[in-house]
C-alpha positions in Angstrom: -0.5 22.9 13.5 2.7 22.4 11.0 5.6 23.1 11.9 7.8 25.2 9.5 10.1 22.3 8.4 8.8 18.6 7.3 11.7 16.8 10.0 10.1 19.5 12.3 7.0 17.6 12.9 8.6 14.6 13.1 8.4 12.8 16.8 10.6 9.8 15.8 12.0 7.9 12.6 10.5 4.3 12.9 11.7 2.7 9.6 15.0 4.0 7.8 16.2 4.2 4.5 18.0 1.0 4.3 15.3 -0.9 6.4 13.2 0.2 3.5 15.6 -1.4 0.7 16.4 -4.0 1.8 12.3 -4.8 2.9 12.1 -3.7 -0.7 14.5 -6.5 -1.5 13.5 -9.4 0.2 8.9 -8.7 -0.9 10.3 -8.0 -4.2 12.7 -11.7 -4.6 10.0 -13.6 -3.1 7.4 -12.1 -5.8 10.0 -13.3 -7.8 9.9 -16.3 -6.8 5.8 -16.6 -6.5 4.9 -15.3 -9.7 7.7 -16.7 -12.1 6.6 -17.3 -15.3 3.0 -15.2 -14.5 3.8 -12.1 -16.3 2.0 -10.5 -12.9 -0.2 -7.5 -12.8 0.9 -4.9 -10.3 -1.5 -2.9 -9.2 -0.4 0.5 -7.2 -3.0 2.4 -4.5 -3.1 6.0 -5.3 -1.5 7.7 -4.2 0.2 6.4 -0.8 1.8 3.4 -2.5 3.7 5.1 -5.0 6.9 5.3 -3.7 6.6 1.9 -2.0 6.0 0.9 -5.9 8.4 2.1 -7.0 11.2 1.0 -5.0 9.4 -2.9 -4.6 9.1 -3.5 -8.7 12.6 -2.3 -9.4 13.7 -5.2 -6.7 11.3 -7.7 -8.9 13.6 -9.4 -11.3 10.6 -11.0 -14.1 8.0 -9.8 -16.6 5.4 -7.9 -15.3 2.8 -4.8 -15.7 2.4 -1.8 -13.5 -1.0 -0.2 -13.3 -2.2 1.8 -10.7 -5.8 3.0 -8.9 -7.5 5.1 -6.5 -10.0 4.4 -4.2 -12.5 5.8 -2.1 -15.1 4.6 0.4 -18.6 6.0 0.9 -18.7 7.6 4.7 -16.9 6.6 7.7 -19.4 3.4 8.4 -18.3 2.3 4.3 -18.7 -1.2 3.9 -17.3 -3.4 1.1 -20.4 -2.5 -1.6 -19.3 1.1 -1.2 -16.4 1.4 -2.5 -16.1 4.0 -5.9 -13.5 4.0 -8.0 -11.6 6.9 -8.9 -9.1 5.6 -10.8 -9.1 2.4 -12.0 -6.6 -0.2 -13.9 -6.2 0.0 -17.9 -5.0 -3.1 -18.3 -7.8 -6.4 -18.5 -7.5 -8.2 -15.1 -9.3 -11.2 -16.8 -6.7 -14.0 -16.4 -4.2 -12.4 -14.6 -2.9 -12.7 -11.3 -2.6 -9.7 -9.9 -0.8 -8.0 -7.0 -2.4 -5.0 -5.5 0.6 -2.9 -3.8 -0.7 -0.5 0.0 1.1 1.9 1.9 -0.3 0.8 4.9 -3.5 -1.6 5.5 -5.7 -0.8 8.9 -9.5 -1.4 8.7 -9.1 -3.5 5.1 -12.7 -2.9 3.8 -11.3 -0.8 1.2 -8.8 -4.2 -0.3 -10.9 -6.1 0.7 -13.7 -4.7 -1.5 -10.9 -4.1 -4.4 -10.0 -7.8 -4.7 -13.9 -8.7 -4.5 -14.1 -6.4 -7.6 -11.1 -7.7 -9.4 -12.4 -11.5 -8.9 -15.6 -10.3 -10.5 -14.0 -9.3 -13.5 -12.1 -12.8 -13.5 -8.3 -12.1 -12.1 -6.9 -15.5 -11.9 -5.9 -14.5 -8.3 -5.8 -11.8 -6.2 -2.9 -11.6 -3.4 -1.7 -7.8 -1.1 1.2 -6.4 -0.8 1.5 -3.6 2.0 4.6 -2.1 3.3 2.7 -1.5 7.1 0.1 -3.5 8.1 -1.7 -2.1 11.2 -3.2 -4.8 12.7 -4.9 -3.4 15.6 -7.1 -1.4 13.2 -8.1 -4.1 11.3 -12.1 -5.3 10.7 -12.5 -6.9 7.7 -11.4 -10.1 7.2 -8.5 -10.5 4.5 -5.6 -12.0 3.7 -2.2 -9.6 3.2 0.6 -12.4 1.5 3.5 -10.2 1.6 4.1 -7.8 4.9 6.8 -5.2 4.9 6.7 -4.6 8.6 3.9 -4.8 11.2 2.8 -1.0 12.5 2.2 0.8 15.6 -1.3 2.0 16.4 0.3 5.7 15.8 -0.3 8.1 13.5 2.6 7.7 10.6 3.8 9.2 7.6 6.8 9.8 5.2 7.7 7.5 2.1 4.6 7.7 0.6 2.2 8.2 3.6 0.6 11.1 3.9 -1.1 13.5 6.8 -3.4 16.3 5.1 -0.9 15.3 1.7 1.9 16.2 3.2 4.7 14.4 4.1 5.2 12.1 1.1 8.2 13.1 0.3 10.3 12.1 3.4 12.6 9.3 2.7 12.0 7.3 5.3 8.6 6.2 7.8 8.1 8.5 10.9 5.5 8.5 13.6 4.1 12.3 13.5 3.8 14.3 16.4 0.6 14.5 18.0 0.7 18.0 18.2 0.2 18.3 14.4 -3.0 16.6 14.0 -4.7 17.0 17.4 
């Protein structure tokens, strides 16, 4: 049920542009701060997080790497072993410390699962970044270090999140009208 315009399905903006920047800001000085002198590994979820990405690293002010994967989980009852990669990192995580970078975290078995895999391969840490974090979704047990903002149990989209792969492109985080998807 889309509407003919993207602002048309829209039922209310929840995050703004310059909420957004300067969120981008503060997550990206305090990664500063953590990881000085790391050289970091950041690690982008495919294909929500790549605005989010984008905007955080230019807001980190040391070395680091960008690398990016996608991820998919096995069924709707996926636990942590089911989890296929569909894209994974180039880079060696042995060693480093390495920040994986969400959209938006609800259930967490699908993180949870990537960091299991990344401390198999020897990352000298593992710690999540995610711009929402939807708590009331949430059933694996994890540990996000740097929140953008805490979401509602809605149905949300724009900068980066998607419904059906639309939506991406908005510039700012929306809650979608239930109309569209029911």
């Amino acid at each position: 049920n889309f509407g003919p315009t993207l602002e048309g399905d829209v039922e209310r903006v929840l995050l703004g542009k310059d909420e957004l920047q300067r969120k981008c800001e503060e997550l990206g000085a305090a990664i500063s701060k953590d990881y000085a002198g790391k050289d970091p590994l950041i690690v982008g979820v495919l294909s929500g997080a790549a605005v989010f990405m984008a905007d955080l690293v230019r807001c980190i002010d040391i070395q680091c790497e960008l690398d990016f994967i996608a991820v998919s989980s096995y069924g709707k009852s996926a636990v942590s072993g089911d989890l296929q990669f569909k894209k994974d990192v180039s880079a060696d995580v042995r060693g480093r410390h390495v920040i994986v970078v969400e959209d938006i975290v609800d259930t967490g078995k699908s993180l949870k699962a990537v960091g299991e895999a990344f401390a198999e391969r020897g990352a000298a840490s593992f710690a999540l970044c995610t711009l929402l974090d939807k708590k009331a979704r949430r059933t694996a047990d994890i540990e996000i270090k740097y929140i953008g903002f805490d979401c509602p149990d809605e149905f949300v989209i724009g900068y980066g999140i998607d419904y059906a792969e639309r939506y991406r492109n908005l510039p700012y985080v929306a809650a979608l009208k239930r109309s569209v998807y029911e």
